[in-house]
Backbone bond lengths (Angstrom), bond angles and torsions (degrees), N, CA, C in turn:
res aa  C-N    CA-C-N  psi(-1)  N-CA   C-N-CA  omega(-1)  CA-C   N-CA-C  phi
1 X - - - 1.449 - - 1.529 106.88 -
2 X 1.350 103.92 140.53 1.436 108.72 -169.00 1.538 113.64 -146.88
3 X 1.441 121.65 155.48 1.420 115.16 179.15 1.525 91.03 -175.53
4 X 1.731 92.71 127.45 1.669 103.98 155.39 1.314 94.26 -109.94
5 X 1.899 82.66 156.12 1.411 112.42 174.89 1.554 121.38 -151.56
6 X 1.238 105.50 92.84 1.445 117.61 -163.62 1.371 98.16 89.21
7 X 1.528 103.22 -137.42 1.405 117.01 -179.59 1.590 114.98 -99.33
8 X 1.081 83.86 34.64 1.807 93.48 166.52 1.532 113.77 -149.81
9 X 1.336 86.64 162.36 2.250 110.30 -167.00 1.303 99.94 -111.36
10 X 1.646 108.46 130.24 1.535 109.38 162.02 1.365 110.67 -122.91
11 X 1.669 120.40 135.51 1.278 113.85 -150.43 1.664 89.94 -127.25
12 X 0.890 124.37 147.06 1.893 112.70 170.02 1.772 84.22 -139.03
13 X 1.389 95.72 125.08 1.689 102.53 164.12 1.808 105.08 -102.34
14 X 1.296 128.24 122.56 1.251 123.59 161.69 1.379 125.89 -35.77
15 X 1.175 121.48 -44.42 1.553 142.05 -157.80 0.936 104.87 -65.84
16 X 1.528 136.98 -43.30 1.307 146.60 155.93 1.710 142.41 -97.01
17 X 1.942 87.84 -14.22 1.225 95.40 171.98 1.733 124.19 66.41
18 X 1.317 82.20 52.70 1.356 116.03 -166.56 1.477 128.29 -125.77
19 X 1.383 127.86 117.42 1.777 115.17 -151.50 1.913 76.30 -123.18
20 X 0.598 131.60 127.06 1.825 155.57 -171.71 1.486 92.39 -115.23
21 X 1.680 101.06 116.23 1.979 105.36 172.81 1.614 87.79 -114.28
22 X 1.398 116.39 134.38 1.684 113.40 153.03 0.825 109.08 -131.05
23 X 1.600 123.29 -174.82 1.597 128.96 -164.63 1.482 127.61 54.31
24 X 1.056 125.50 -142.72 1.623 127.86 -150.83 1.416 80.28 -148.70
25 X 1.641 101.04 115.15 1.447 126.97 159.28 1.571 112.18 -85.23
26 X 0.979 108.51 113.44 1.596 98.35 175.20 2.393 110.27 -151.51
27 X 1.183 92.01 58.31 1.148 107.41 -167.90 1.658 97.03 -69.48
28 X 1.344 107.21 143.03 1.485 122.76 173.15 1.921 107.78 -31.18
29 X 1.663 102.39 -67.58 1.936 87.08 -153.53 1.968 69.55 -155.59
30 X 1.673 80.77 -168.11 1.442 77.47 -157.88 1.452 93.96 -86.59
31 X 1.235 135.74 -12.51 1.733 126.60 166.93 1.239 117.96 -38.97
32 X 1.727 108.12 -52.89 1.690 116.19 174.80 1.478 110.51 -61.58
33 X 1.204 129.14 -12.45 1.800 131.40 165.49 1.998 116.00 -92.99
34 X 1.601 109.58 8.91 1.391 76.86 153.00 1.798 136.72 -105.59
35 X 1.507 102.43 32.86 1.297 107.53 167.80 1.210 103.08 -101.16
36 X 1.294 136.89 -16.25 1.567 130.78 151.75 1.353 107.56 -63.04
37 X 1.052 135.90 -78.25 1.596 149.22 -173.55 1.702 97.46 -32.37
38 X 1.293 108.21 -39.46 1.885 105.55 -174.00 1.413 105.62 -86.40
39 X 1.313 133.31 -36.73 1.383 147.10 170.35 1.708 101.50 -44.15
40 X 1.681 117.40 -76.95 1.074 132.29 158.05 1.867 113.61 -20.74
41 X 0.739 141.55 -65.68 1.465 160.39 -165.02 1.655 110.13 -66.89
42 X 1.796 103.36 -56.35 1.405 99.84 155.84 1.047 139.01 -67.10
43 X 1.527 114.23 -30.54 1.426 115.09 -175.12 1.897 101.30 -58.55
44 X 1.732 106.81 -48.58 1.201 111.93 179.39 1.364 130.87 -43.90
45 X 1.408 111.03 -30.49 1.489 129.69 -168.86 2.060 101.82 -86.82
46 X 1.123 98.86 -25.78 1.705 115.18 -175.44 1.720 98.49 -81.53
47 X 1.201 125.42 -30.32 1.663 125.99 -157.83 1.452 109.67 -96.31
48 X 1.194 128.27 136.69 1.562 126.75 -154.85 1.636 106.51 -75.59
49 X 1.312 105.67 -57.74 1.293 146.04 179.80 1.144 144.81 -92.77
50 X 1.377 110.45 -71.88 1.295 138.01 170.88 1.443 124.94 -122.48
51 X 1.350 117.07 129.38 1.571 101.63 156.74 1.249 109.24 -127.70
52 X 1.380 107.34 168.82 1.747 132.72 -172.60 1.318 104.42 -103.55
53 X 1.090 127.49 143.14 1.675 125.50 -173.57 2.036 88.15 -148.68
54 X 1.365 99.20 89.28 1.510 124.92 -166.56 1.444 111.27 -91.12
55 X 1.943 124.20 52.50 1.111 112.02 132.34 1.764 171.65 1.49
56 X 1.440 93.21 -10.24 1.483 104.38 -154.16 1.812 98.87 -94.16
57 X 1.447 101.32 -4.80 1.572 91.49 172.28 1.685 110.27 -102.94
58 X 1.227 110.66 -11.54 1.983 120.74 -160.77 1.692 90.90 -80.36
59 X 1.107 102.37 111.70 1.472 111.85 175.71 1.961 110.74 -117.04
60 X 1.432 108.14 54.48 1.266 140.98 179.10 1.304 139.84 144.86
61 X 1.078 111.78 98.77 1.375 112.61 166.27 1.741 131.20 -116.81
62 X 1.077 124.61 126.37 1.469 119.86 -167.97 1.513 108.53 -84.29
63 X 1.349 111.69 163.20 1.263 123.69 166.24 1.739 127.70 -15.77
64 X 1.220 88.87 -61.29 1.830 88.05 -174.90 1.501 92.51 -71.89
65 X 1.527 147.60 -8.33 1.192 139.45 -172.27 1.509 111.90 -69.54
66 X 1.788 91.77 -44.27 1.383 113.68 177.70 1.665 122.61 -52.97
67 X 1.712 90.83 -62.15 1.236 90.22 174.66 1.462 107.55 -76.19
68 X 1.029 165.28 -6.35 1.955 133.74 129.02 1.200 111.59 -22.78
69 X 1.025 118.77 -56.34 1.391 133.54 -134.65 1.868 82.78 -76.36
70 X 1.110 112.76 -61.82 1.687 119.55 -177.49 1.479 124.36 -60.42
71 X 1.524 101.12 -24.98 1.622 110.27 166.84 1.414 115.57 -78.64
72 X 1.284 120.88 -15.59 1.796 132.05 -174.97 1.720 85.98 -78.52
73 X 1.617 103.45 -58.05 1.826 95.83 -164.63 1.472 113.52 -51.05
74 X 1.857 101.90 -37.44 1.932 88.32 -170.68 1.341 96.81 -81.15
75 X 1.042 145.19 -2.02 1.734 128.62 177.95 1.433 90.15 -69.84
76 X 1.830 111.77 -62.31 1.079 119.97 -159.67 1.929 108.01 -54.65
77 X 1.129 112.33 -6.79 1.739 112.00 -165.69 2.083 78.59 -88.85
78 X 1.379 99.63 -53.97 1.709 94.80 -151.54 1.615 103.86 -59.92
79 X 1.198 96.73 -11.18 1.745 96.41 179.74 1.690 103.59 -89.17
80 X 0.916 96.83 -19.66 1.539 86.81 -169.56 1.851 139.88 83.82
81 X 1.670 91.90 -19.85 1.119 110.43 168.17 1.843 120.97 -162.91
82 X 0.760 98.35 152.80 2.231 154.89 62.28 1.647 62.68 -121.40
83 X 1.944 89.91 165.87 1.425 121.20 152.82 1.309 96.97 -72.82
84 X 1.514 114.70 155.98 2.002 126.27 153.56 1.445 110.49 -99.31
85 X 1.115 103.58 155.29 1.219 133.22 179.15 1.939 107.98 -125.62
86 X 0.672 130.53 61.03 1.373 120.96 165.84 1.470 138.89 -51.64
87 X 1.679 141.19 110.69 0.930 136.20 174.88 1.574 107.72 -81.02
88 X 1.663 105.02 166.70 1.407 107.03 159.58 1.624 100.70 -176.50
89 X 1.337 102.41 179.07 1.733 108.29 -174.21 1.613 133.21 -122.14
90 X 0.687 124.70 139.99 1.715 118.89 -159.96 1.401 89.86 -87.53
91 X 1.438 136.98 4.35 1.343 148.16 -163.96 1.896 95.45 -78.70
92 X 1.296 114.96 -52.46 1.392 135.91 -176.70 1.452 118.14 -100.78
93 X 1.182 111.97 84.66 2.077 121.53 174.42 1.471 107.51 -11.44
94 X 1.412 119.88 -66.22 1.603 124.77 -166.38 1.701 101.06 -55.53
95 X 0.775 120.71 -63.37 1.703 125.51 173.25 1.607 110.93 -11.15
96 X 1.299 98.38 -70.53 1.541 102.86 -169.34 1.335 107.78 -73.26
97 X 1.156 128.02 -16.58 1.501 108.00 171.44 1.393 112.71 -113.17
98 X 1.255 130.23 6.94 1.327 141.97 175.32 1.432 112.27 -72.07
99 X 1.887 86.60 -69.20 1.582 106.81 -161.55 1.818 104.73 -67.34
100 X 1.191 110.47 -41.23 2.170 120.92 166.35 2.023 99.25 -23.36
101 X 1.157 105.67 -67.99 1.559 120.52 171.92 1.295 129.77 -17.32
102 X 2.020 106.22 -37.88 1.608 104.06 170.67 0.784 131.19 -105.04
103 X 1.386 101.72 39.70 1.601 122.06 170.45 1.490 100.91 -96.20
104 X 0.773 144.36 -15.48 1.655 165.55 -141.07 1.155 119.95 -107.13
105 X 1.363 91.10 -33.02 1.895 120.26 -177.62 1.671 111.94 -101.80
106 X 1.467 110.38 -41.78 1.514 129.28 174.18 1.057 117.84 -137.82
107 X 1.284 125.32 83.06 1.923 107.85 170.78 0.900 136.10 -40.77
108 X 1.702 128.53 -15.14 0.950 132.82 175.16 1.529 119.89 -72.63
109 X 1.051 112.25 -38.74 1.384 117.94 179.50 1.514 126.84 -43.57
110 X 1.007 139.20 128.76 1.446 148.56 176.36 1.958 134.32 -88.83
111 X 1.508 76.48 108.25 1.793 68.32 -155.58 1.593 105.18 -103.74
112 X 0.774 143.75 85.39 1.514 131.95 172.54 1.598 125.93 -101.76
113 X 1.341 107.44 126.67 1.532 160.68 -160.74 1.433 83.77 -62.07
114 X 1.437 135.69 130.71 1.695 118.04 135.46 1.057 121.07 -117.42
C-alpha cells in the first residue's frame, strides 16, 4: 500500500507493519491531509498489534501534518489498538521536539529518537 502526497511517500508494508513517511510533507490545510489521515487509519485497521509509524526519512512536516498525525494517535488511543511505536531522527531539529509530544496525547506510545 502506497500513497504520495505532495512531496512525500507513505509506504505501509504488512510484513512488518510498518507505514514509512519520507520527504517533505507540506500539504496546504488540513483538508489536503485526509488522504493521509485515511491511509493512516487503514494501515491501523490492517496491523494485528502493533504498528511502526517510521519517520526517520521525513525531513518536514508542517503543522496540519502534525495535527493528523495527533488526531490518528487519539483515534488510535480510543481504539485501543495496535499500540505505536514511533521512529524518528536527531538528524532533523523538528523531530525531537515534535515527535516527544505524543506522548502527551498517549503514554503509551513509543517514540524513539536515533
Amino acid at each position: 500500500m502506497e500513497l504520495k502526497a505532495g512531496e512525500s511517500i507513505l509506504k505501509y508494508n504488512s510484513a512488518d507493519q510498518t507505514v514509512t513517511i519520507e520527504g517533505s510533507m507540506r500539504l496546504a490545510n488540513l483538508m489536503e491531509y485526509d488522504k493521509v489521515s485515511v491511509f493512516l487509519n487503514d494501515a491501523a485497521t490492517q496491523a494485528s498489534d502493533k504498528l511502526t509509524l517510521d519517520m526517520t526519512k521525513l525531513n518536514f512536516l508542517n503543522s496540519s501534518g502534525i495535527t493528523t498525525l495527533s488526531m490518528f494517535i487519539l483515534a488510535t488511543k480510543k481504539r485501543q489498538n495496535p499500540k505505536l511505536n514511533i521512529l524518528g531522527t536527531a538528524l532533523f531539529a523538528w523531530q525531537e521536539k515534535s515527535l516527544k509530544n505524543f506522548n502527551k496525547l498517549w503514554n503509551e506510545v513509543e517514540i524513539s529518537i536515533q
